[in-house]
TILOTI-263668 format. One record per residue: residue number from 1; residue in three letters; chain; x negated, y negated, z of N, C-alpha, C in turn. Coordinates in nm, 3 decimals. Layout:
<sites>
<site><seq>NUM</seq><type>ALA</type><mol>A</mol><n_xx>X</n_xx><n_yy>Y</n_yy><n_zz>Z</n_zz><ca_xx>X</ca_xx><ca_yy>Y</ca_yy><ca_zz>Z</ca_zz><c_xx>X</c_xx><c_yy>Y</c_yy><c_zz>Z</c_zz></site>
...
</sites>
This chain:
<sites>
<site><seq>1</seq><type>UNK</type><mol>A</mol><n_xx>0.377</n_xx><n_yy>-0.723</n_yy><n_zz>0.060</n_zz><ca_xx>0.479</ca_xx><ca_yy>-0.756</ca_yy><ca_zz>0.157</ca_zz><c_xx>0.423</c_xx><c_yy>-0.862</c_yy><c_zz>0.252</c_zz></site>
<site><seq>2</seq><type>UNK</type><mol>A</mol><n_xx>0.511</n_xx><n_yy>-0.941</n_yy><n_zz>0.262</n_zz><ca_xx>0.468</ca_xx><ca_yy>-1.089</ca_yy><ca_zz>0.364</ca_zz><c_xx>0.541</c_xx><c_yy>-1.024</c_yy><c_zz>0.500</c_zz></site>
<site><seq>3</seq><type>UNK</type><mol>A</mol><n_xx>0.456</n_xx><n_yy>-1.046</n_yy><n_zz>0.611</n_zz><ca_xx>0.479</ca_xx><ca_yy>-1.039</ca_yy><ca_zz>0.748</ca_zz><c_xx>0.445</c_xx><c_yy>-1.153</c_yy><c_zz>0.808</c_zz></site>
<site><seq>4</seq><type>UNK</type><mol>A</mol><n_xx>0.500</n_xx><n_yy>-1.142</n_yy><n_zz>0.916</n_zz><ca_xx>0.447</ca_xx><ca_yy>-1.243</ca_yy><ca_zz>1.020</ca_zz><c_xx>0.465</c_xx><c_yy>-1.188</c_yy><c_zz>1.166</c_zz></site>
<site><seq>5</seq><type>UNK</type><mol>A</mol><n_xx>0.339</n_xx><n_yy>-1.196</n_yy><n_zz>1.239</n_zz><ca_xx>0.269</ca_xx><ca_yy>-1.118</ca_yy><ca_zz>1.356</ca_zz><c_xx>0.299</c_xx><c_yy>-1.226</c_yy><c_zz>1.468</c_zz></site>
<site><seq>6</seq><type>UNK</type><mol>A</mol><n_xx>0.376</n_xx><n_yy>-1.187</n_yy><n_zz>1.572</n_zz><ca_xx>0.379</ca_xx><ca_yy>-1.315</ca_yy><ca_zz>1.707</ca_zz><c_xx>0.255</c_xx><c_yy>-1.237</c_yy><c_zz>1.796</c_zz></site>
<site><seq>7</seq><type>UNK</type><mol>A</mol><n_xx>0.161</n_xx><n_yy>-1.285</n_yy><n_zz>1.862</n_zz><ca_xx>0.043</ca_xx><ca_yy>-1.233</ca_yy><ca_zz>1.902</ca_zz><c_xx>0.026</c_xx><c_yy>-1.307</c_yy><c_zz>2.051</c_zz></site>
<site><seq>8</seq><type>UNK</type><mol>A</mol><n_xx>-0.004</n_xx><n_yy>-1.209</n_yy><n_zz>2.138</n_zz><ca_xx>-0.066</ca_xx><ca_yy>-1.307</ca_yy><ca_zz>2.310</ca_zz><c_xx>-0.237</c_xx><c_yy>-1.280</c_yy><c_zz>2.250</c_zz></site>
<site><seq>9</seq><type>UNK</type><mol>A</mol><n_xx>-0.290</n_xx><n_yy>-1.398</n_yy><n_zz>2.360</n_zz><ca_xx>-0.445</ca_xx><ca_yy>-1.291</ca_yy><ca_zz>2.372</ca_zz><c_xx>-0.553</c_xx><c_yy>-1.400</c_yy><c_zz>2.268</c_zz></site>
<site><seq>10</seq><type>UNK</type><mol>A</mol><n_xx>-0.452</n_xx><n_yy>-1.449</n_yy><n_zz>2.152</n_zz><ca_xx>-0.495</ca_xx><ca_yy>-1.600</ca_yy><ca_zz>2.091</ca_zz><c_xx>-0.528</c_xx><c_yy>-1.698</c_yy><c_zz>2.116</c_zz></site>
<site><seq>11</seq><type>UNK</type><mol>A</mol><n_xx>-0.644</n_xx><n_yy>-1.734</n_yy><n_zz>2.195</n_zz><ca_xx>-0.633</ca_xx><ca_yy>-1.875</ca_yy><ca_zz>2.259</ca_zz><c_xx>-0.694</c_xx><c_yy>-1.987</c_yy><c_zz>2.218</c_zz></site>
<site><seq>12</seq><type>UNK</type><mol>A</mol><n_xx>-0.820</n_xx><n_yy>-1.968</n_yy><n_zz>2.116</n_zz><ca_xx>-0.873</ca_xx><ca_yy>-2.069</ca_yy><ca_zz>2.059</ca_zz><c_xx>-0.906</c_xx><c_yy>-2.079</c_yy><c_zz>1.943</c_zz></site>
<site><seq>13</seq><type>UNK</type><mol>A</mol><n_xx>-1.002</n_xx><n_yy>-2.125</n_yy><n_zz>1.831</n_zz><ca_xx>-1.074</ca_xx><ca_yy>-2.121</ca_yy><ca_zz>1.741</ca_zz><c_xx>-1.159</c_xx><c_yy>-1.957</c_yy><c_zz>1.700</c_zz></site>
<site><seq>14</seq><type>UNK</type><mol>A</mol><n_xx>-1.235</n_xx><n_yy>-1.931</n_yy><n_zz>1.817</n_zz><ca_xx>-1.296</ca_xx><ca_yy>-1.842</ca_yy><ca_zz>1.792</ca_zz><c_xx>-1.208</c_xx><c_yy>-1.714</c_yy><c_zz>1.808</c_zz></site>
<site><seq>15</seq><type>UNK</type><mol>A</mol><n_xx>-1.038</n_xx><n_yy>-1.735</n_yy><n_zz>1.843</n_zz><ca_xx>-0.993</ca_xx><ca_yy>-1.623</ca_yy><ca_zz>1.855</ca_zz><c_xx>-0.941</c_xx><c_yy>-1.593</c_yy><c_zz>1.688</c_zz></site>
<site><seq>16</seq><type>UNK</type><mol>A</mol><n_xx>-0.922</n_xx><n_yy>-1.772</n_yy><n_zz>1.662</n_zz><ca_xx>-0.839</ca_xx><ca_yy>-1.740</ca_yy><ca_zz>1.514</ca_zz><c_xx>-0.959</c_xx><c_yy>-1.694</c_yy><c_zz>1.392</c_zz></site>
<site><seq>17</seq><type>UNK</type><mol>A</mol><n_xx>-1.098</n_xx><n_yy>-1.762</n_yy><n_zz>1.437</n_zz><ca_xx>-1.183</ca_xx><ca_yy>-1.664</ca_yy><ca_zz>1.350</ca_zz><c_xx>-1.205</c_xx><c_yy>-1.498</c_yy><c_zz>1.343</c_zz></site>
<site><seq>18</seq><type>UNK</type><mol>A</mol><n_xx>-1.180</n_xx><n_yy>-1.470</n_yy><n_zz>1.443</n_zz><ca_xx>-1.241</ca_xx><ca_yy>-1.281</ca_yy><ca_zz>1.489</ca_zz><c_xx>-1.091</c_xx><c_yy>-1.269</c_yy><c_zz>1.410</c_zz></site>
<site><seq>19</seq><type>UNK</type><mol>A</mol><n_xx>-0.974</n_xx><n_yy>-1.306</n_yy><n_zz>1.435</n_zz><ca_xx>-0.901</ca_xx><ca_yy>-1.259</ca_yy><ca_zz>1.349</ca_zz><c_xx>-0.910</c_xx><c_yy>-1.228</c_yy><c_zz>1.180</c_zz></site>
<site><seq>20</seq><type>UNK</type><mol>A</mol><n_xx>-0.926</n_xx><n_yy>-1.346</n_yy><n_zz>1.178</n_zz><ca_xx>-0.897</ca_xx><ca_yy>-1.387</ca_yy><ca_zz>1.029</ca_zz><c_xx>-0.991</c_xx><c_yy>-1.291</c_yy><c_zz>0.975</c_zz></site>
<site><seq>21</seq><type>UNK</type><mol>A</mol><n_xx>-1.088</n_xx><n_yy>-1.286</n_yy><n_zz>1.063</n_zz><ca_xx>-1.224</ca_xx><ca_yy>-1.139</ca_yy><ca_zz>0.957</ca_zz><c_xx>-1.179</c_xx><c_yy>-1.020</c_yy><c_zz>1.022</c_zz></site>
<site><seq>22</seq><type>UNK</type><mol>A</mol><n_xx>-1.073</n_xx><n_yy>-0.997</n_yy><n_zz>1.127</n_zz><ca_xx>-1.065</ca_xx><ca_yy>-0.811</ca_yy><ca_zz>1.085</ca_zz><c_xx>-0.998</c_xx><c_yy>-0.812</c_yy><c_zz>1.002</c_zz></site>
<site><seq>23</seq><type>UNK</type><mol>A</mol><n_xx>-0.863</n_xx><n_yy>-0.893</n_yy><n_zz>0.978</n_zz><ca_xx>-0.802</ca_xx><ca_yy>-0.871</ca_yy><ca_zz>0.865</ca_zz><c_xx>-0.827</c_xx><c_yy>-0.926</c_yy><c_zz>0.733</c_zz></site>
<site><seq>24</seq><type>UNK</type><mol>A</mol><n_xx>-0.930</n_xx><n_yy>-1.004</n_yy><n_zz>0.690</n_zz><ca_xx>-1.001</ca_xx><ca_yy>-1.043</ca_yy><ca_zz>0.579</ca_zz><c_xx>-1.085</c_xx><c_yy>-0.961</c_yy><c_zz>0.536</c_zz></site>
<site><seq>25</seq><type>UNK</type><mol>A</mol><n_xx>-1.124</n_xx><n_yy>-0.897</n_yy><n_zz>0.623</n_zz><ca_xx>-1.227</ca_xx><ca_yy>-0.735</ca_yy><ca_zz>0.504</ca_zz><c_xx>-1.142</c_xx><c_yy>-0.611</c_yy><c_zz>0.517</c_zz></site>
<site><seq>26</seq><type>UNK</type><mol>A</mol><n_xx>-1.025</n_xx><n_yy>-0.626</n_yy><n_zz>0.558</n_zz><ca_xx>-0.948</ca_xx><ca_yy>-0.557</ca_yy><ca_zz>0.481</ca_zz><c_xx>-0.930</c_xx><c_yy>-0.493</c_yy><c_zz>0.374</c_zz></site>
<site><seq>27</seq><type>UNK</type><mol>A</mol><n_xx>-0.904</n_xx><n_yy>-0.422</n_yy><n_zz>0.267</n_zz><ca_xx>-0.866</ca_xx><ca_yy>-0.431</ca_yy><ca_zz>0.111</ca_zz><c_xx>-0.725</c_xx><c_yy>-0.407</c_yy><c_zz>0.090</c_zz></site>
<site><seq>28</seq><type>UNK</type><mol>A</mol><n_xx>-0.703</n_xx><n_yy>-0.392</n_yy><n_zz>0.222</n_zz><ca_xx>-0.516</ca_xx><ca_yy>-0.356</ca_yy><ca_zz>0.169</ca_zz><c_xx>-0.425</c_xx><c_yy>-0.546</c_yy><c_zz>0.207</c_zz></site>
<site><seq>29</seq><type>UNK</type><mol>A</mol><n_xx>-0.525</n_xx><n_yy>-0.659</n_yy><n_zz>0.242</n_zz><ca_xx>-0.482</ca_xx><ca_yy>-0.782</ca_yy><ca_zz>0.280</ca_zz><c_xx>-0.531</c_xx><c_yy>-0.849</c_yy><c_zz>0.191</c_zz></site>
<site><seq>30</seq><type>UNK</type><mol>A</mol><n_xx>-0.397</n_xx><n_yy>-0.935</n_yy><n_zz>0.084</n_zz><ca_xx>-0.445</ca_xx><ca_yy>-1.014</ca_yy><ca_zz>0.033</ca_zz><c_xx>-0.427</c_xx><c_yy>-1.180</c_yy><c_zz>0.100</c_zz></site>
<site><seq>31</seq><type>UNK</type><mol>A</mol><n_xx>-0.398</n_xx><n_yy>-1.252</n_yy><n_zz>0.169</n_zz><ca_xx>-0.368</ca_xx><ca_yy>-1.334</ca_yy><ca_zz>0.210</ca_zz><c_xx>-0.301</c_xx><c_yy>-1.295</c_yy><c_zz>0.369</c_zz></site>
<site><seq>32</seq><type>UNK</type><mol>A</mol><n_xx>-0.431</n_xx><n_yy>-1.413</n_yy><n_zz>0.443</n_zz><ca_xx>-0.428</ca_xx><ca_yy>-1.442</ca_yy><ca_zz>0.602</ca_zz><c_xx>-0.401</c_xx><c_yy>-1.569</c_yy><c_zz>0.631</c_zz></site>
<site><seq>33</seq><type>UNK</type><mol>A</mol><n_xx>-0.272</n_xx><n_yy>-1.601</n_yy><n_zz>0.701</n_zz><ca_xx>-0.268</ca_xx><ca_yy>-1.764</ca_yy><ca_zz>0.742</ca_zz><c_xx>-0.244</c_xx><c_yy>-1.750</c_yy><c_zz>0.931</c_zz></site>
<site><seq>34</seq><type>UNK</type><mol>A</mol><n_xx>-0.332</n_xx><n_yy>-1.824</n_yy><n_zz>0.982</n_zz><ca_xx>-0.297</ca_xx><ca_yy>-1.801</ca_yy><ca_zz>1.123</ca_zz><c_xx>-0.258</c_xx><c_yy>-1.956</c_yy><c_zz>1.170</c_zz></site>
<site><seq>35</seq><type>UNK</type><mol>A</mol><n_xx>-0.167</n_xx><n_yy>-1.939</n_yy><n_zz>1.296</n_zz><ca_xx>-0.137</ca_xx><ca_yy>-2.044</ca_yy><ca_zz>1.339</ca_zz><c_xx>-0.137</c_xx><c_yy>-2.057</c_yy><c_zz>1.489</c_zz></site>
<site><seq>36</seq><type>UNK</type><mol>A</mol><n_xx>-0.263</n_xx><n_yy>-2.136</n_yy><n_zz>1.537</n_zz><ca_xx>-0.311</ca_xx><ca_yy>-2.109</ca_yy><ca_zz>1.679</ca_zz><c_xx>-0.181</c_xx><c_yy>-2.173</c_yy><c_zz>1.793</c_zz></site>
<site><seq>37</seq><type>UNK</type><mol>A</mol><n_xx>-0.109</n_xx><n_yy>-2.277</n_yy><n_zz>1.700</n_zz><ca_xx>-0.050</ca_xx><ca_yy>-2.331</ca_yy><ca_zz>1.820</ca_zz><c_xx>0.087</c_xx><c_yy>-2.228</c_yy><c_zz>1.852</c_zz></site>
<site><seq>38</seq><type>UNK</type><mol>A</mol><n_xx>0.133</n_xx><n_yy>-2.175</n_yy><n_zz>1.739</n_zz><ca_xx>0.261</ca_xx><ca_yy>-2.048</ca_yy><ca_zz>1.758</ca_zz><c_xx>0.238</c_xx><c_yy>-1.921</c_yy><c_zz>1.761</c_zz></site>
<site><seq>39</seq><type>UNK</type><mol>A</mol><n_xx>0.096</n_xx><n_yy>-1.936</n_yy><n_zz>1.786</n_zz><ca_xx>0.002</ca_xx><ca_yy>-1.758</ca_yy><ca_zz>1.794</ca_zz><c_xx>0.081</c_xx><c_yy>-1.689</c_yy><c_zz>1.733</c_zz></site>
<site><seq>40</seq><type>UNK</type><mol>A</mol><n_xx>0.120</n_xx><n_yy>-1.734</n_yy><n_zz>1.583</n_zz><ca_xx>0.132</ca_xx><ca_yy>-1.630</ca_yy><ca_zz>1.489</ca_zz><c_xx>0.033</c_xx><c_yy>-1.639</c_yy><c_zz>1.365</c_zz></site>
<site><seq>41</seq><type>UNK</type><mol>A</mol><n_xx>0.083</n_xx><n_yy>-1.515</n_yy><n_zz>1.315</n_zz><ca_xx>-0.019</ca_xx><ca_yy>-1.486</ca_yy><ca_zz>1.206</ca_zz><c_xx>0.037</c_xx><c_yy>-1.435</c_yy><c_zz>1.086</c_zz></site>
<site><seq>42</seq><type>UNK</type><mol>A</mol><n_xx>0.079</n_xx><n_yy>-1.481</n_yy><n_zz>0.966</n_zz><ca_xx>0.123</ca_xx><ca_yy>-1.477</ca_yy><ca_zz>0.821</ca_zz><c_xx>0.032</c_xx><c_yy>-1.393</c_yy><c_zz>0.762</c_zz></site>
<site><seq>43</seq><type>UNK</type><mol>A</mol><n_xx>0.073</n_xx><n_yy>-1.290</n_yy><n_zz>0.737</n_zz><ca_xx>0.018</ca_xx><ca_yy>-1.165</ca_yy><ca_zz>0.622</ca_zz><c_xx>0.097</c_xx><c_yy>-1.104</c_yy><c_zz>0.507</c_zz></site>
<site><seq>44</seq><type>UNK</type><mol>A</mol><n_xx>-0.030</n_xx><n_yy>-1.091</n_yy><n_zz>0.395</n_zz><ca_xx>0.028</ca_xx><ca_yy>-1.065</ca_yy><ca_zz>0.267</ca_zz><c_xx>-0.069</c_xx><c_yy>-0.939</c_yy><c_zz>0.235</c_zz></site>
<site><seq>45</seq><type>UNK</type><mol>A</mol><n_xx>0.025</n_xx><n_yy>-0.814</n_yy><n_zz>0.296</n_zz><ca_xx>-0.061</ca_xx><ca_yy>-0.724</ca_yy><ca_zz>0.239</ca_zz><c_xx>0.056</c_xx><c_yy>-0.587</c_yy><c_zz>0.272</c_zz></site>
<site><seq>46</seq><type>UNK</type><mol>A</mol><n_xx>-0.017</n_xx><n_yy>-0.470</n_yy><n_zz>0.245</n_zz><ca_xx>0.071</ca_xx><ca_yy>-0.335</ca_yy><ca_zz>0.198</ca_zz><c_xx>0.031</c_xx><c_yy>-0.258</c_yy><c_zz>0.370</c_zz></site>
<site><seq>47</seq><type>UNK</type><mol>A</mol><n_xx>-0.037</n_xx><n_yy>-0.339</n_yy><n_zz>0.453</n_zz><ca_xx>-0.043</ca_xx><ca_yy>-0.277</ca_yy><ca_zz>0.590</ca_zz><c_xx>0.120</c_xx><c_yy>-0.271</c_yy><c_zz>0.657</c_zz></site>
<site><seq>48</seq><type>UNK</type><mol>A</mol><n_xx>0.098</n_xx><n_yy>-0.149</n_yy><n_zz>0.733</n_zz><ca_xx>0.204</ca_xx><ca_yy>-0.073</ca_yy><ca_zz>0.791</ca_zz><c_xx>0.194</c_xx><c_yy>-0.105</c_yy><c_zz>0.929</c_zz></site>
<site><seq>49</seq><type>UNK</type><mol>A</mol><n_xx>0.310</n_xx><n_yy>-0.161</n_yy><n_zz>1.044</n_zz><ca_xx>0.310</ca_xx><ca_yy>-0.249</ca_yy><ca_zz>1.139</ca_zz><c_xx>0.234</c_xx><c_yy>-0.166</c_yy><c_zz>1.212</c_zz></site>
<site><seq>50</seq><type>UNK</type><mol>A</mol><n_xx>0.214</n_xx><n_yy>-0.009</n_yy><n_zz>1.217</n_zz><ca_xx>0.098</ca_xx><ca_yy>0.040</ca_yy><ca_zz>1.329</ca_zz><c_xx>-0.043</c_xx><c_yy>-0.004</c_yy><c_zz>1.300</c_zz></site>
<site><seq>51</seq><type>UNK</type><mol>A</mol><n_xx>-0.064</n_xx><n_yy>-0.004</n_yy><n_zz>1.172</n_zz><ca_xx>-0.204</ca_xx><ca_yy>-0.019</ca_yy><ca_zz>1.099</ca_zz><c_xx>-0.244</c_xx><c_yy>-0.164</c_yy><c_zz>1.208</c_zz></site>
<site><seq>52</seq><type>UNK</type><mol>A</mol><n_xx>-0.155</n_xx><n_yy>-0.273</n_yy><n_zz>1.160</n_zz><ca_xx>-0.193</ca_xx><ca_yy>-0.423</ca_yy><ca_zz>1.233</ca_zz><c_xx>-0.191</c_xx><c_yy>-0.374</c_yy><c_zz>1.331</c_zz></site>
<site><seq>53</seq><type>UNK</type><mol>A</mol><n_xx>-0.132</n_xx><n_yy>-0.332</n_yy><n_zz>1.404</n_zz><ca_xx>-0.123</ca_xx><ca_yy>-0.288</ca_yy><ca_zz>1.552</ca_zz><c_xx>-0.274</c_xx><c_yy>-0.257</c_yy><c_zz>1.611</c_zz></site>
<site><seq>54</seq><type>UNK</type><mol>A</mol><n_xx>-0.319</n_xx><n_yy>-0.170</n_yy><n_zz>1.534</n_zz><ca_xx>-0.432</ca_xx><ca_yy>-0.089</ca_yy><ca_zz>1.571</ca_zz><c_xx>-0.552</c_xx><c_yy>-0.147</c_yy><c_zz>1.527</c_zz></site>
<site><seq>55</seq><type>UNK</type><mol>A</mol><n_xx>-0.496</n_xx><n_yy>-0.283</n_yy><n_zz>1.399</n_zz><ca_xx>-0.656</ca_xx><ca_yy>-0.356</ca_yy><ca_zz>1.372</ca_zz><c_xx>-0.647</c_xx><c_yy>-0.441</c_yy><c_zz>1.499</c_zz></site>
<site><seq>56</seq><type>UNK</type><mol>A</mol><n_xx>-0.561</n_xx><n_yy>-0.485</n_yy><n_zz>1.542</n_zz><ca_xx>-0.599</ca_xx><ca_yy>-0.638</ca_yy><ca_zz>1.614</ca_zz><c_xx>-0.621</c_xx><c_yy>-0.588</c_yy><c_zz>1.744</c_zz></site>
<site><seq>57</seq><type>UNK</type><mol>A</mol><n_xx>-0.614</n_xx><n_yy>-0.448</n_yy><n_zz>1.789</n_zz><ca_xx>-0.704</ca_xx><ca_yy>-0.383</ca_yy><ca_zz>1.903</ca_zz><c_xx>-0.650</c_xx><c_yy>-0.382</c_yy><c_zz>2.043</c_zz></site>
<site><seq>58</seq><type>UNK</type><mol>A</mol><n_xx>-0.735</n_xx><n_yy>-0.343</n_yy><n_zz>2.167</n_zz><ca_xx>-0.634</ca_xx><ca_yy>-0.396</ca_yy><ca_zz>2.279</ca_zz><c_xx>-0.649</c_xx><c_yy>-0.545</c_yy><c_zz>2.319</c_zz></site>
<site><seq>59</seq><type>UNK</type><mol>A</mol><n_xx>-0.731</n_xx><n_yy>-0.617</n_yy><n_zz>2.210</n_zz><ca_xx>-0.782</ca_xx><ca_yy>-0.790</ca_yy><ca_zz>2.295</ca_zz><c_xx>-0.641</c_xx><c_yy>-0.848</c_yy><c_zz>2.260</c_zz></site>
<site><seq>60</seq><type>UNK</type><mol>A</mol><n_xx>-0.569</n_xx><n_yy>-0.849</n_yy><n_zz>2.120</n_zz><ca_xx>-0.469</ca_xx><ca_yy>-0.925</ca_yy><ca_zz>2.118</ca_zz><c_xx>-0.301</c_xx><c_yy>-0.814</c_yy><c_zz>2.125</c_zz></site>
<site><seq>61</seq><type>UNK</type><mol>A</mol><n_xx>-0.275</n_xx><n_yy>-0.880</n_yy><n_zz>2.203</n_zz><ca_xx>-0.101</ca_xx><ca_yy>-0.763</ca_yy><ca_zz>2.196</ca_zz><c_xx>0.013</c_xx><c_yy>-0.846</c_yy><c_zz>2.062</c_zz></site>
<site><seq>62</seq><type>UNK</type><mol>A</mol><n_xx>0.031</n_xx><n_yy>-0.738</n_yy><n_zz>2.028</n_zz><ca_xx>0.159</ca_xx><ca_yy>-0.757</ca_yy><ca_zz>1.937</ca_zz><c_xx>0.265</c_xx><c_yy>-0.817</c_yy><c_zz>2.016</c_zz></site>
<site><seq>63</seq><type>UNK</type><mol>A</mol><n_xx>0.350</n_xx><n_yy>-0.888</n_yy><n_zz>2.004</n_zz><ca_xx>0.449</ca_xx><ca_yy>-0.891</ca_yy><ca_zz>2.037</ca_zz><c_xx>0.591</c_xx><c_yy>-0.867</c_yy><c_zz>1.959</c_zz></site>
<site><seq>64</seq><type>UNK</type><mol>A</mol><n_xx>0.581</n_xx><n_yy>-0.909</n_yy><n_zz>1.840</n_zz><ca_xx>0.675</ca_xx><ca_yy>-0.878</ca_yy><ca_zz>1.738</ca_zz><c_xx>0.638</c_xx><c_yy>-0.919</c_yy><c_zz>1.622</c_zz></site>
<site><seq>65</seq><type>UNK</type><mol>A</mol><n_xx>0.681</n_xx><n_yy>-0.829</n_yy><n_zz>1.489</n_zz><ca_xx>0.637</ca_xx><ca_yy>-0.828</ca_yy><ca_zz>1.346</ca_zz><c_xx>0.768</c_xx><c_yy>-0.842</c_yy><c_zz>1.256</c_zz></site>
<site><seq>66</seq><type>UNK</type><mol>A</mol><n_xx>0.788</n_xx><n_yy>-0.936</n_yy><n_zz>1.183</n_zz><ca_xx>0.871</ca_xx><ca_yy>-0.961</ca_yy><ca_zz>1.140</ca_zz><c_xx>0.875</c_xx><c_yy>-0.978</c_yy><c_zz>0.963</c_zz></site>
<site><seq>67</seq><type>UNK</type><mol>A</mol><n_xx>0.956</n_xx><n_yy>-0.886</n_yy><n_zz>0.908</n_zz><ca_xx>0.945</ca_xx><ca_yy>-0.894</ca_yy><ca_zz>0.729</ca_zz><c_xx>0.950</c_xx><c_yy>-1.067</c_yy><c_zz>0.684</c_zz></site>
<site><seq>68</seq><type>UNK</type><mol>A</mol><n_xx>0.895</n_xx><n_yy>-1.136</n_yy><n_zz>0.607</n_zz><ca_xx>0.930</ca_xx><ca_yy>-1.261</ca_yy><ca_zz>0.517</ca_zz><c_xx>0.966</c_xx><c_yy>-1.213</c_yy><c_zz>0.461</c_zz></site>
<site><seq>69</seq><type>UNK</type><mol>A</mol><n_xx>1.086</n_xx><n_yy>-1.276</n_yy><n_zz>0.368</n_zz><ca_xx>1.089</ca_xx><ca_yy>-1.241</ca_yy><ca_zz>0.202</ca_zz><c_xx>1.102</c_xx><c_yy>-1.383</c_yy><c_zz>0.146</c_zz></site>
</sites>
């Protein structure tokens, strides 16, 4: 399932790296695309919107998760 994550708390390079590796050693994520300037984040995986919730911690807040198809 493709999602896409609107995220605060994103502010630079090193925020879009710490991302990209909690959810890159994942095994339930097959594909991470982040996008620093719309602090969102494109996911292709079988995670359940609390799961993301609870990887990306209290540094970045969810703001809204939305199905692709």
């Amino acid at each position: 399932m493709k999602k896409q994550i609107i995220v605060t708390g994103m502010n630079c390079g090193h925020c879009v790296a710490r991302i990209r590796g909690l959810f890159e050693e994942n095994k339930e994520v097959t594909n991470v695309e982040i996008n620093l300037e719309d602090k969102s984040i494109v996911l292709e995986s079988v995670l359940s919107d609390e799961q993301i919730v609870y990887i990306l911690g209290e540094k970045y807040t969810v703001v809204s998760i939305h199905k692709i198809d």
